[in-house]
N, C-alpha and C positions, 0 to 999 in steps of 0.2 A: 462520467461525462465524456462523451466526445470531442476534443479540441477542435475540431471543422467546424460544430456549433458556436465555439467562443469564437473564434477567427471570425467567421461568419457576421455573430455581432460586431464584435468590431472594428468590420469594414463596414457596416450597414448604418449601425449605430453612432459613428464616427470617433470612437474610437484611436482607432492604431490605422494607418494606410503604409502600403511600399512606398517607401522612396523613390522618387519619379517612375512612377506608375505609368504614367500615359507615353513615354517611351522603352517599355518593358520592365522597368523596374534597376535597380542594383543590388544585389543579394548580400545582404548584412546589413544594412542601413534602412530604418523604420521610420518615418513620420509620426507623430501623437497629431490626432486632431482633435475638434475641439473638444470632447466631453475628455478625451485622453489625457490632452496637458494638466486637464484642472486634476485629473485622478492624480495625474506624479507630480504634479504642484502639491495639491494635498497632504500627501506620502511625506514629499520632502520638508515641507511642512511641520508635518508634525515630527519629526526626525529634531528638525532645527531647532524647533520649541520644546521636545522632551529630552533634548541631549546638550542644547545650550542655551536657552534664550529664558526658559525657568527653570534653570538649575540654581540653588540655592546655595554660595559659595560658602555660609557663614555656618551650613546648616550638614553634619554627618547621614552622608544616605546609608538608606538600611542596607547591611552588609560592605560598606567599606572600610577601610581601615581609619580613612581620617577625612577631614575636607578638604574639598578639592575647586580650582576656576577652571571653568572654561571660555574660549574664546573664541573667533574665527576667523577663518581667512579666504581671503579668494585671489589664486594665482592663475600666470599664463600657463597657457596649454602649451606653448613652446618656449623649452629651457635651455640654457647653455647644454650644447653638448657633452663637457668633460659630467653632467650630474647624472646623464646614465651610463656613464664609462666607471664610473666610483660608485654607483648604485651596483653594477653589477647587470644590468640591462644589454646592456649593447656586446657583452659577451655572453650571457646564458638565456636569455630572454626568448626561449623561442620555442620550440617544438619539431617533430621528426614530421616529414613529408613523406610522398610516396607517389611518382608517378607513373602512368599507364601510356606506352607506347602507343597505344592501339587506338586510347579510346579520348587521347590525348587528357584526360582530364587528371586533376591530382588532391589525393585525401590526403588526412590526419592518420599517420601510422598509427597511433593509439585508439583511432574512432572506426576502425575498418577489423570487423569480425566474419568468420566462416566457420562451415565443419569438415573434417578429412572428409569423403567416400571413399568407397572401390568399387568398381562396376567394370565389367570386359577385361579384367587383368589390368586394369589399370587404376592407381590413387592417386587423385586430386583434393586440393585443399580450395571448395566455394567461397567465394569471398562474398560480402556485400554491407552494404552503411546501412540495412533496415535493423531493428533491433527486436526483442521478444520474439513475440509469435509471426509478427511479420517477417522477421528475418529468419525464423525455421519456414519457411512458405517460399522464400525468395530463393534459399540455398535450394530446397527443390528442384522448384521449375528451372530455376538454370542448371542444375545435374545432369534433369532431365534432355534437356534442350544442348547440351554438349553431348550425352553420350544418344544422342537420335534414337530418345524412347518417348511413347506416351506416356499421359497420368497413369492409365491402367496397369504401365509396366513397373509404376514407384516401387513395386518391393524388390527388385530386385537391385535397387541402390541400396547399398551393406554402411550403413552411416557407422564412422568407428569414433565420434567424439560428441559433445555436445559444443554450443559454440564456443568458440575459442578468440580470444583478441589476435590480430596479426603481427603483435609484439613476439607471441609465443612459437611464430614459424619461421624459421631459419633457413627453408630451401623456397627462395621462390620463384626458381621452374615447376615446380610441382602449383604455382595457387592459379588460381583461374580467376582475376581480376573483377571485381563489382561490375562494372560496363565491359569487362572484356567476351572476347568469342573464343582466344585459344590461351592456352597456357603459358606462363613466364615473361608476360610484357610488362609487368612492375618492377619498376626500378630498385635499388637499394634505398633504403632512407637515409635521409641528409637531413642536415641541419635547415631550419628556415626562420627568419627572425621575425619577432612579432610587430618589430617599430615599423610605424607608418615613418617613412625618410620624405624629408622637403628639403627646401634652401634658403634662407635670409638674404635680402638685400639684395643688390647686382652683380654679385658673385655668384657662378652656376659651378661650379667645383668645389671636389671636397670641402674645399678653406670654407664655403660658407655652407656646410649640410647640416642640418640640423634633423629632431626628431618631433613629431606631437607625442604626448605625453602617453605613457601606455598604463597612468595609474595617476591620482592625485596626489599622495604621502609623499613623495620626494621633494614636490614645493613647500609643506611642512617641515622638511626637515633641514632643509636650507635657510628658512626662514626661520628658526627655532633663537638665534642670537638676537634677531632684529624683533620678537614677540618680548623679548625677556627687556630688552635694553630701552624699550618704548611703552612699555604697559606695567602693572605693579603686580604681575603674578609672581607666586614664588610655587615650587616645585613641592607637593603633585598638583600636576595641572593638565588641560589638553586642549590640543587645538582640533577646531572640525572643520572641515570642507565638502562642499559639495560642487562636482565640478565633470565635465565630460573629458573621458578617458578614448583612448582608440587602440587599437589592435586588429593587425591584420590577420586573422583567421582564416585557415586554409578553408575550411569547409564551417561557413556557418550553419545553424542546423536550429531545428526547433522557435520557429517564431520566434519572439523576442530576446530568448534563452542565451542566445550565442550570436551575439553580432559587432562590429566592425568598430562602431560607435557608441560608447555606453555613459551610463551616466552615474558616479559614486557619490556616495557618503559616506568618509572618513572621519575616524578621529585619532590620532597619534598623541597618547596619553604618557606623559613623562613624570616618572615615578624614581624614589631609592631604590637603588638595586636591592634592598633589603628587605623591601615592600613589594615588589614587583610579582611575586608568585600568588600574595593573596590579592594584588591589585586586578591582574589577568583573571582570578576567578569569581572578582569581582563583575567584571563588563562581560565575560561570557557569559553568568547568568542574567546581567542585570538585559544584556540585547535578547535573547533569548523568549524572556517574558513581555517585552515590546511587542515582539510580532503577535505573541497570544493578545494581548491585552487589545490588538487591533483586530480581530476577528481569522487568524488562522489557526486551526482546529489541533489540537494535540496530538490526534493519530496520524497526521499526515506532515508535522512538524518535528523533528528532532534536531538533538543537540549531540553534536558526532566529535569526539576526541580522536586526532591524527595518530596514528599508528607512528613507531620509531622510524618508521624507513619510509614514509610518508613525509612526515618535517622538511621544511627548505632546509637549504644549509645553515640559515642564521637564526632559526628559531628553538628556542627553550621551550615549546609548547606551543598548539593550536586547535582550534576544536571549529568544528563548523556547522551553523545552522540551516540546516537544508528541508524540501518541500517535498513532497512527493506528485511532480507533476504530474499529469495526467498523460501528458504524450512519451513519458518514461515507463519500459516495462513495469508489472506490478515485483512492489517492493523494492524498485530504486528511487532514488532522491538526488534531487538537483542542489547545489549549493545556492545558497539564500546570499550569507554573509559569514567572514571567517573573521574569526578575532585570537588573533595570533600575539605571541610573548617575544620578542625580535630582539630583548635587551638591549645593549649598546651597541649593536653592529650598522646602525644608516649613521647614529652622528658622529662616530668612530671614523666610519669610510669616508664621510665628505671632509674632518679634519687631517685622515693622515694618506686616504687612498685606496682603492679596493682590496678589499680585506678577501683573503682565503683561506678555509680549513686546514689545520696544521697542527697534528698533537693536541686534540681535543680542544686548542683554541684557533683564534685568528688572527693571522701576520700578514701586513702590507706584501699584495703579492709583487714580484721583482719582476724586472725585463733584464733578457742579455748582458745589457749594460750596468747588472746592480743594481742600478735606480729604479724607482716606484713604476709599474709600468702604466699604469692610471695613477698620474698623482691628485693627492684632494686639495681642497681650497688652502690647507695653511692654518685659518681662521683657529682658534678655541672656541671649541664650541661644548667646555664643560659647564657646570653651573657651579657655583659657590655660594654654601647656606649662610646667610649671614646669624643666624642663630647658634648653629653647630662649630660655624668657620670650619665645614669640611669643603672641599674638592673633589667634584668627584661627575661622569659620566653618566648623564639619566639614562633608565631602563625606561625601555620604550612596550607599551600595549596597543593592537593596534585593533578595533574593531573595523570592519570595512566592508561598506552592505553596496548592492547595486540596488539603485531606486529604478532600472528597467526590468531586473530580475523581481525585484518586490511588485509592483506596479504588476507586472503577469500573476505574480504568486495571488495576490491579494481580487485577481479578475477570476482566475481559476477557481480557489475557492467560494467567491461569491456567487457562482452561475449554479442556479438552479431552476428546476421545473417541477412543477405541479397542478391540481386540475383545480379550478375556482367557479362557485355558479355565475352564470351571466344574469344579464338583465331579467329574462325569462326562470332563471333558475334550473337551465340547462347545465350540465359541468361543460367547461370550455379549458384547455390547456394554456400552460400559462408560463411565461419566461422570464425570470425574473434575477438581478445582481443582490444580494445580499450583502451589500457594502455597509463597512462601517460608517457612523454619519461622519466622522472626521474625514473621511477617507471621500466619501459620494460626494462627484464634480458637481449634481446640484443638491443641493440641502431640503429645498421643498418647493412645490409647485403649485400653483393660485389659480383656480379654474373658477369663474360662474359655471351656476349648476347649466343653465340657458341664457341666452342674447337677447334681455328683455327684462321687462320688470326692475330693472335698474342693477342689476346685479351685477354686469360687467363694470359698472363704474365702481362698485364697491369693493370687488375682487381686483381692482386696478390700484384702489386706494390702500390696500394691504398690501398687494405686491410692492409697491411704492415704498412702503413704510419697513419693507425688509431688505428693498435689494442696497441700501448703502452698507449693511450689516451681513449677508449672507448671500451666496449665488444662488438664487430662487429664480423661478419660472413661470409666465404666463401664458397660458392657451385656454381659449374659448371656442376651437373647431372641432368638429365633433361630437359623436355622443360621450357623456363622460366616463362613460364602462372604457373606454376604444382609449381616452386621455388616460386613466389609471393606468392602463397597461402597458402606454407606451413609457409613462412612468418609472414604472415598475421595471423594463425592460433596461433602461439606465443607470438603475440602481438608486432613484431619488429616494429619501430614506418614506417622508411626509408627504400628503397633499393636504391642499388648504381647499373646502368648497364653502364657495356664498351659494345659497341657497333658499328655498321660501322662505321660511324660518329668521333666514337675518334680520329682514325686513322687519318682522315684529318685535325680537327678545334682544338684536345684535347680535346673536352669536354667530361661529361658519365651524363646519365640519371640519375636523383633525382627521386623516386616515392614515392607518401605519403600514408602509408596505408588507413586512415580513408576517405579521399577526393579522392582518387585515381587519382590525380594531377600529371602529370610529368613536370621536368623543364631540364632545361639544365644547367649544370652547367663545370667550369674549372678542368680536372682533379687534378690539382693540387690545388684549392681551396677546396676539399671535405671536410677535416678537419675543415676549418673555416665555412664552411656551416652547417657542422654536431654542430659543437659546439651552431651555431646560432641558427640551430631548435632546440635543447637539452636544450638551458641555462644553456649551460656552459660555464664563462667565462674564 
C-alpha cells in the first residue's frame, strides 16, 4: 500500500486533518475528525473494556499466576514539578540534536543517515532524513549536485559504505548536511529535552515552572497510596489510564507515528517481587494477542525482546510490540506498545528520591552537599499483606500502548483494494477499510433501495430503532452501488437495504462489506442481528 492513498483518505474521508490547517498547519500535532475520533474512541474503548471494565477479579485468567483487580484513574496533565525531577525526566528525558549553520534547520542525531563517497580526490559523508530506497536516491542526487556531475556521470561516484546512522561519524567537516550545499555546517550534538515547559499561576519565573506531562504512569505511581488507602484492592493489582501525553520532538516524522501530542494507554501493574517475572510474561503475551484478536495480521505484527544494552536503566526486562508500517523501509517495524518489567525503581524514587545505577543496584543519587539532590516525597509508599504480615515494595509491570500509534496501525492494515462488478456487471475498482466491527466508527448503514414506494420511511424506522444502540447511518442519495462504496470506503462493517421485497415478507437486505455476502433478514430482527455480527451482547 501506498501511505499518500491512506493520507489521502483521510483527509477526504474525515478522518485525521493537520492542526490548524487553514493557517499552514503546525508540524506534530493532528486533529481526528469525525469518523477519526469514533475510530480512537473505539480503540480506546475497547482497551478499557478488555483490560478493565470486564476483567473478572474473582476469576484466574489463562496464564497468570493468580487473580488480579483492576482499576482506574484519570490525572492532570500538569504535575508538581519535583515528580519528574524523582522520575528521572527532567535530567535524562531527552535526545541528541544537531543543527545546520547553513540551512538553519535542526534533526534528531539518531534519525539522520548518509553514505561515505569519494569522487575528485575528495570524501564526503551524504547526509539525509529519507530512508530505504528513497534515501539511496537522495544520497545521490545531492553527490551528484555537490561534485558538478550529471546523472550520466553517477559511476564515477565510488560509494564506500552502505547507509550509515550519523551516530556512527565522528568528523563532521567531512558530512555534507540533509539541506546543506557545503560541507561541515552541523553542529556537535547536545542535549535537548523532551518536556514541553509552562508556568502555574502569576508567577512567570522559575519558582512557578512547571512541565505537561511527557507520559501518563508517573500520576499512577504517585497516586499508588491514595488507590490502596481508598478502595479494597490488595496487591496484585493494576491501575490503567488513558490520557494525552506531550513531547517536544525535534523532528516529527511519519503521519501520526511521531508527534508532539499523543494519546496513551497505560497500566502500572503492581505485583511480589517474586511473581513479577511470570507476571511480565504474563501481559506481554496477554497485549500482544489483543492487537491480533483486533484484526492486525501476524506477518506484519511482532513481539520483540529488548536486547541487554537496549534496557533503560531501571528495567529488568522489556519486549516490544511493533507493526511494520508501510512508510518504514521493507522489514522495519515501528513500536506499537512496550510492556516493560521496571520492578521497584518509580515507587522507590518518589519515596526516597532519584535513584542511580550503582554496583548493579540503585542508590539515592547525592548533590555536593551530601543531601539527595532530587529528594522524593518522604511518603511510604510500601504495601503490607495483611495475610503474609510482609512488608515489602511492589514490583511494578508496565504495558503502555499509544492509541494514535494503534489508531494508524489498525487504518494501515485495514486499507485495501480490489476490483467489484457494478451495476452493469462491469469490474469497477474498489477501496475499501477492513476494520474490525469493534473498531468501525460506523457499525452499519440504512439505505432505502429508492425515494418511493414507502421505503424511506421504513428504512428511517430501523435506523431509528438502532441508533440509541449503535453508531449507524442513513442515506437515501444516490444510486445504491455509488452509497455501498462510500460505505465501504469508511470501513462500515454492514449495510441495511429496504427494498421491494420489505413491503411484502418484512424482511431488508444485510450486506457484508469484506465478503460482499447479502442475506436476508426480519426487519424487525435488525438489531439483534447487528448485535450478533458486532459482538455485542
Amino acid at each position: 500500500m501506498e501511505m499518500e492513498k491512506l493520507v489521502s483518505l483521510c483527509k477526504r474521508r474525515g478522518f485525521l486533518y493537520q492542526s490548524s490547517e487553514i493557517y499552514g498547519g503546525l508540524n506534530g500535532f493532528w486533529d481526528y475528525g469525525p469518523l477519526g475520533v469514533e475510530l480512537k474512541r473505539n480503540i480506546k474503548e475497547a482497551w478499557w473494556r478488555d483490560m478493565v471494565t470486564s476483567h473478572d477479579e474473582l476469576v484466574v485468567p489463562s496464564g497468570a499466576p493468580c487473580a488480579y483487580e483492576m482499576v482506574g484513574l484519570d490525572c492532570t496533565i500538569i504535575m508538581h514539578p519535583q515528580v519528574w525531577k524523582c522520575s528521572g525526566h527532567y535530567d535524562v528525558f531527552h535526545d541528541f540534536m544537531v543543527d545546520c549553520r547553513q540551512s538553519k534547520r535542526r534533526y534528531r542525531h539518531d534519525q539522520v543517515q548518509g553514505r561515505w563517497v569519494s569522487c575528485q580526490g575528495r570524501r564526503i559523508f551524504v547526509a539525509t532524513e529519507a530512508d530505504g530506497e528513497e534515501a539511496l536516491q537522495d544520497t545521490q542526487h545531492k553527490a551528484l549536485k555537490f561534485f558538478n556531475l550529471r546523472a550520466k556521470d553517477a559511476d564515477r561516484l565510488a560509494w564506500e559504505s552502505d547507509l550509515l546512522c550519523l551516530t556512527e561519524v565522528k568528523d563532521f567537516s567531512a558530512v555534507l548536511g540533509p539541506d546543506a550545499k557545503e560541507l561541515g555546517t552541523l553542529t556537535e550534538p547536545r542535549e535537548y529535552n523532551l518536556m514541553f515547559k509552562t508556568y502555574v499561576g502569576a508567577l512567570s519565573g522559575e519558582e512557578g515552572a512547571a512541565f505537561l506531562r511527557p507520559e501518563t504512569a508517573q500520576g499512577i505511581f504517585v497516586n499508588f497510596k491514595n488507590v490502596l488507602d481508598s478502595t479494597r484492592v490488595a496487591v496484585p493489582f493494576g491501575i490503567a489510564q488513558i490520557g494525552k501525553s506531550f513531547r517536544n520532538e525535534i523532528t516529527p516524522r511519519y503521519f501520526t507515528f511521531r508527534s508532539r501530542e499523543f494519546e496513551q494507554m497505560e497500566i502500572e501493574f503492581f505485583c511480589h517481587p517474586s511473581q513479577s517475572r511470570a507476571w511480565y510474561e504474563y501481559w506481554r503475551n496477554r497485549r500482544y494477542q489483543w492487537y491480533l484478536s483486533l484484526g492486525l495480521a501476524g506477518e506484519r505484527l511482532r513481539l520483540r525482546d529488548h536486547t541487554p544494552e537496549e534496557l533503560s536503566h531501571y528495567s529488568c526486562g522489556t519486549a516490544d510490540i511493533e507493526y511494520a508500517f508501510p512508510f518504514l523501509p521493507p522489514g522495519k517495524f515501528g513500536e506499537l506498545e512496550g510492556i516493560a518489567h521496571r520492578g521497584d525503581f518509580d515507587l522507590r524514587s518518589h519515596m526516597e528520591g532519584k535513584l542511580v545505577r550503582q554496583d548493579g543496584g540503585y542508590v539515592v543519587e547525592l548533590g555536593p552537599d551530601g543531601k539527595p539532590r532530587h529528594p522524593g516525597s518522604g511518603k511510604d509508599l510500601t504495601y503490607f499483606d495483611d495475610q503474609t504480615r510482609e512488608r515489602y515494595i511492589p514490583h511494578v509491570i508496565e504495558p503502555s500502548a499509544g492509541a494514535d500509534r494503534a489508531a494508524l496501525a489498525f487504518l494501515c492494515e485495514a486499507y485495501q483494494e480490489d476490483q467489484v462488478p457494478d451495476e452493469h456487471g462491469n469490474p469497477r475498482d474498489r477501496v475499501f477499510l477492513r476494520l474490525h466491527p469493534r473498531l468501525a466508527p460506523i457499525k452499519a448503514a440504512v439505505f432505502p433501495l429508492v425515494r418511493k414506494d414507502g421505503m424511506p420511511e421504513a428504512a428511517q424506522r430501523i435506523y431509528r430503532s438502532l441508533k440509541p444502540h449503535f453508531n449507524v447511518f442513513y442515506d437515501e442519495k444516490g444510486a445504491v452501488g455509488r452509497r455501498y462504496a462510500r460505505q465501504d470506503e469508511v470501513g462500515t462493517p454492514y449495510c441495511i437495504t429496504v427494498d421491494g421485497q420489505t413491503a411484502l415478507d418484512g424482511t431488508v437486505t444485510f450486506r457484508d462489506r469484506d465478503t460482499l455476502r447479502q442475506w436476508r433478514v426480519r426487519a424487525d430482527d435488525c438489531l439483534g442481528e447487528l448485535r450478533r455480527l458486532v459482538g455485542v451482547s
